[in-house]
VEXMI-324662 format. One record per residue: residue in one letter; x, z, y of N, C-alpha, C in turn. Coordinates in steps of 0.05 Angstrom, whole numbers, plus 5000, padded with zeros to 4 digits. Atoms other than C-alpha are relative to their C-alpha. Layout:
// residues N
AXZYXZYXZY;...
END
This chain:
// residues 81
X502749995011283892971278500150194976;X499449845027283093501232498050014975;X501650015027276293331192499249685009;X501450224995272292631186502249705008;X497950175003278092171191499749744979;X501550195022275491761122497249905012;X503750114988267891741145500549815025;X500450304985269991421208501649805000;X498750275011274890971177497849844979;X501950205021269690791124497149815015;X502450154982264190591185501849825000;X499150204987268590231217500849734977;X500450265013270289741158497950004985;X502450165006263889731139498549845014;X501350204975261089461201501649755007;X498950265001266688931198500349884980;X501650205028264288701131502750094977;X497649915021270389051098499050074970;X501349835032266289291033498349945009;X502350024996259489231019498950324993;X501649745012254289860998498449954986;X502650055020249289830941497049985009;X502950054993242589650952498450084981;X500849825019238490230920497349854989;X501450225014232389800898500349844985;X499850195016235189220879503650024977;X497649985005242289480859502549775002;X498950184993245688850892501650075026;X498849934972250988970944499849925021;X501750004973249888991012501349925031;X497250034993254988751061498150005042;X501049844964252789081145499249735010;X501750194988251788331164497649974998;X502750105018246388161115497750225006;X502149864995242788731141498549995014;X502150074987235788681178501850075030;X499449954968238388741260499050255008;X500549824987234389331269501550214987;X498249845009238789741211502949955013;X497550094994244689421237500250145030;X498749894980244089741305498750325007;X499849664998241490471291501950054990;X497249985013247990441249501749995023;X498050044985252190161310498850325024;X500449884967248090661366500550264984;X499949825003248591221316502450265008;X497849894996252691861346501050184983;X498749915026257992211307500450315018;X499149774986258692991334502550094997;X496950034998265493121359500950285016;X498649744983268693761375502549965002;X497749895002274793911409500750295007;X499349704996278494521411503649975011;X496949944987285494741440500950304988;X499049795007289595281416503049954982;X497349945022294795451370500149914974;X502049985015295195231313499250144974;X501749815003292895771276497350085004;X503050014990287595901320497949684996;X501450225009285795151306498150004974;X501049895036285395311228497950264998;X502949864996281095851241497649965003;X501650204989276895501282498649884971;X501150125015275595011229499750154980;X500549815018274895501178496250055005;X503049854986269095841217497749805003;X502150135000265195171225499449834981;X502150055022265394901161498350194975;X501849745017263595621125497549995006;X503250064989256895541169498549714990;X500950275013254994911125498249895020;X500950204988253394581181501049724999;X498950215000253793801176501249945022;X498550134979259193421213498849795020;X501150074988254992901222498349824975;X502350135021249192481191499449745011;X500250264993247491721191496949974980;X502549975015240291641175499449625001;X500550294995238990811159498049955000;X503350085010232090871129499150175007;X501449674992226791361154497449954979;
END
């Protein structure tokens, strides 16, 4: 894995109640159970964009060079609309 390695270690124990997240309103933390059912599963259905590539690796590092210069996001988790 060469980027996103943290982000989807930090879903994953968040959705098993590993840590909570702040609750921007009330500033009370927030723990993925306690959350309404319908946040709780645009979180779980949300997809993460996943490239692979093959090469050398060189050509790998390149690679990733070239797509995060293009500040495109890796990926986005939207809870609230």
């Amino acid at each position: 894995m060469l980027d996103g390695q943290q982000r989807i270690t930090s879903i994953g124990r968040f959705v098993t109640d590993k840590f909570a997240i702040m609750d921007a309103p009330s500033g009370n933390p927030k723990m993925f159970s306690t959350m309404p059912a319908d946040q709780q599963k645009k979180l779980r259905e949300s997809k993460l964009l996943i490239n692979e590539c093959e090469g050398t690796e060189t050509e790998i590092k390149e690679w990733f060079e070239t797509i995060n210069i293009a500040g495109v996001p890796h990926w986005k988790v939207f809870l609230f609309d």
